[in-house]
TORLOVEX-982308 format. One line per field, with one value per residue (C-alpha): x, y negated, z. Coordinates in Angstrom, 2 decimals, always signed. Layout:
% TORLOVEX-982308
east	(X_...)
north	(Y_...)
up	(Z_...)
//
This chain:
% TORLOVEX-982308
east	(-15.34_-17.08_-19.26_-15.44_-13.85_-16.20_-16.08_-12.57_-12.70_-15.02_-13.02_-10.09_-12.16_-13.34_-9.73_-8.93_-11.63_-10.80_-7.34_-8.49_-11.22_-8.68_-5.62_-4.61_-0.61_+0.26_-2.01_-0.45_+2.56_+2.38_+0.26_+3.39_+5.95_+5.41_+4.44_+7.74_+8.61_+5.08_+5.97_+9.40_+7.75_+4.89_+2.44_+1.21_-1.19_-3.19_-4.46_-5.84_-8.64_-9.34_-8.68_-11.44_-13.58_-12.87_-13.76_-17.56_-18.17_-16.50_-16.13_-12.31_-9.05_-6.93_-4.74_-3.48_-1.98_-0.26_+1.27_+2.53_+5.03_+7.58_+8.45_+9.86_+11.52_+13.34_+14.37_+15.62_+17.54_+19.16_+20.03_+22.29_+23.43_+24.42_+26.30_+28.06_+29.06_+32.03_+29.89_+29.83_+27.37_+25.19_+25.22_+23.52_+21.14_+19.55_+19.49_+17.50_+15.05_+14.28_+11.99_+10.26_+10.03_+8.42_+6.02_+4.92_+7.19_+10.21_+11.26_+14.22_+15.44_+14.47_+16.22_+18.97_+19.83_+18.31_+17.20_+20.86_+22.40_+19.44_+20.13_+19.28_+15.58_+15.18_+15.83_+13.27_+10.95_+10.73_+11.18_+7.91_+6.18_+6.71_+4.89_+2.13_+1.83_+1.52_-1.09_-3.31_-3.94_-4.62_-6.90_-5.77_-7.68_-7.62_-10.71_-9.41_-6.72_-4.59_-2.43_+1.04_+3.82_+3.23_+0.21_-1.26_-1.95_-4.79_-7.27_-6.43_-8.57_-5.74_-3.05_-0.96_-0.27_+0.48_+3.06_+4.47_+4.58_+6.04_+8.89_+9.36_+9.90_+12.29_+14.28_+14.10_+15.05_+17.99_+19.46_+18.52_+20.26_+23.14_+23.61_+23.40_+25.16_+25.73_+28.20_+29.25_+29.54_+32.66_+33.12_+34.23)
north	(-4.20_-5.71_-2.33_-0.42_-3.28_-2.59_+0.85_+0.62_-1.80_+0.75_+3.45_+1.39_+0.04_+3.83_+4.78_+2.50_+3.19_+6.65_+5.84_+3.78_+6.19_+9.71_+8.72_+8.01_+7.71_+8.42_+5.97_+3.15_+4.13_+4.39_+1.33_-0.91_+1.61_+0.34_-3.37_-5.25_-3.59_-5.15_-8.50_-8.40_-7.61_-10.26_-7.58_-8.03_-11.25_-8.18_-6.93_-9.83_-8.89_-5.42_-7.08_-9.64_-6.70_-5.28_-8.01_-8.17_-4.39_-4.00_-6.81_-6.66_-5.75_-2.85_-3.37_-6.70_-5.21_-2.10_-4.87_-7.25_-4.70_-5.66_-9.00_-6.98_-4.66_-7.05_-8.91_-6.32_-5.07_-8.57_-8.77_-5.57_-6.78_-10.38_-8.24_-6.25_-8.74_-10.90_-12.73_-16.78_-17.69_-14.34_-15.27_-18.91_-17.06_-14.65_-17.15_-19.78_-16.81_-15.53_-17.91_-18.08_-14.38_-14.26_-16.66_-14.16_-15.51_-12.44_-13.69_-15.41_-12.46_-10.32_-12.08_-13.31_-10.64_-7.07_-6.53_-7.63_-5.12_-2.69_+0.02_-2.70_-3.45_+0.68_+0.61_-2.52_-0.24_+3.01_+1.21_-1.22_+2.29_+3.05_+0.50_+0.42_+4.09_+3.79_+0.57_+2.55_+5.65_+3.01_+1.12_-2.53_-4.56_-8.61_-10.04_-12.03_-11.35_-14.99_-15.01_-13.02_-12.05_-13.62_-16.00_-12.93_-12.59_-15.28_-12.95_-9.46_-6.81_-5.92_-8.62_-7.32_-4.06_-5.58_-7.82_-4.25_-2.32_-5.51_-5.77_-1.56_-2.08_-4.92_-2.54_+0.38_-1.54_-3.04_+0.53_+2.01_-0.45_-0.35_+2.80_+3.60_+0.28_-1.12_-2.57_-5.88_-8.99_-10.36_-14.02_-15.94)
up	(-63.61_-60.54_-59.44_-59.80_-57.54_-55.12_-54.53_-54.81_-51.82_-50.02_-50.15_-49.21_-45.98_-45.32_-45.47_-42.65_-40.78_-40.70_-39.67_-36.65_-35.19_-36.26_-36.90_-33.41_-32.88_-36.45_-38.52_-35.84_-36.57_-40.43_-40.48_-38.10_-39.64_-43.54_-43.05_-42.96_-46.12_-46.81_-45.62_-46.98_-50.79_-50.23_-50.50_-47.03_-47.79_-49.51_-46.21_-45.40_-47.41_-45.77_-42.22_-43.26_-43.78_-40.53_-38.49_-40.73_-40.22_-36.81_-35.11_-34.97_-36.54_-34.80_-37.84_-36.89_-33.55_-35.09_-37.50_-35.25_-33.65_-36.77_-34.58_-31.65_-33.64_-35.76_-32.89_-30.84_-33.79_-34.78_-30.70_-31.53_-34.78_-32.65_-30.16_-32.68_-35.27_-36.01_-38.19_-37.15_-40.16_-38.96_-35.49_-36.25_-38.59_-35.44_-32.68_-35.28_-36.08_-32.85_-31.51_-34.94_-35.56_-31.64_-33.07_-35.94_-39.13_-39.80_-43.01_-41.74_-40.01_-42.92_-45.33_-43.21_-41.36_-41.38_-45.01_-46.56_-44.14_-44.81_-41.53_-38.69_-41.39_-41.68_-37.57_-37.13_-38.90_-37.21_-33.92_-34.77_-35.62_-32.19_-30.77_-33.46_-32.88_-29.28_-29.74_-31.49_-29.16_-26.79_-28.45_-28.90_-31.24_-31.67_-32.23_-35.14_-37.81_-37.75_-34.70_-34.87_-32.40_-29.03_-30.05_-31.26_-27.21_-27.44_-28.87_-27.33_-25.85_-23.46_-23.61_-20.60_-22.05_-25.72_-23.85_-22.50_-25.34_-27.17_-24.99_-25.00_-28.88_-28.22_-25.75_-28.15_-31.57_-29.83_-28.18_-32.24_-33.73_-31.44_-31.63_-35.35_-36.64_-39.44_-42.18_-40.64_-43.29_-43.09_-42.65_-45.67)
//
């Protein structure tokens, strides 16, 4: 089974790698687009693999920035939802998750907030796209594949213009959100 893991693994790798050096705009943004569906389903701990791979064969892991654009989106969505909401018990949910979902951990906005009211997660996703789109025709990479969300800084190629495009998905999630709604909860 070993020699059929391995190629499978290759041509996993090779995929990548061809999404990185071709796929410009559109691998970015399928690669930041699918991931908190990824994260929400546990399934992302399976990269980790692949990014281990691309730090050995490359030296880094353009992955790891494309994926870390879920943070902003999910908490410029949950700002909307916040605005929008006559939710008390919803309200305490987003401003306890911000500051840990701008450290790199969504699932308490995930499961608190956007997934259970599933247009402000489907908003969070398109909207972190964006920015992984956007992160990938200009090259970002991180020179590890641990850090997430701001800390994810510390091991940039080009810090300054992550922090931009970070806060341009924050902007953009919040006026998609907005603008599209959602079904409020009602308080109990």
């Amino acid at each position: 089974i070993q020699p059929i893991g391995g190629l499978l693994s290759d041509a996993i790798v090779n995929a990548i790698n061809f999404g990185i050096e071709k796929g410009g705009f559109f691998f970015g943004f399928a690669m930041s687009a699918v991931w908190l569906p990824l994260v929400a389903t546990g399934l992302h701990h399976g990269v980790t693999p692949i990014k281990a791979e691309l730090q050995n064969t490359i030296g880094n892991v353009p992955i790891q920035v494309m994926c870390a654009f879920v943070g902003p989106g999910q908490v410029g969505a949950v700002l909307a939802v916040y605005l929008k909401t006559r939710n008390t018990r919803l309200k305490k949910v987003i401003l306890s998750g911000i500051p840990v979902q701008l450290l790199g951990i969504g699932e308490p906005l995930i499961y608190g907030v956007t997934l259970p009211l599933v247009k402000p997660f489907i908003c969070a996703c398109l909207c972190a796209g964006v920015g992984g789109g956007i992160a990938a025709m200009l090259g970002l990479t991180s020179f590890g594949y641990g850090l997430s969300g701001l800390l994810l800084t510390l091991s940039l190629n080009k810090p300054l213009l992550y922090l931009g495009i970070y806060l341009l998905v924050i902007v953009l999630s919040f006026v998609v959100t907005y603008f599209v709604g959602f079904d409020d909860i009602i308080s109990e």
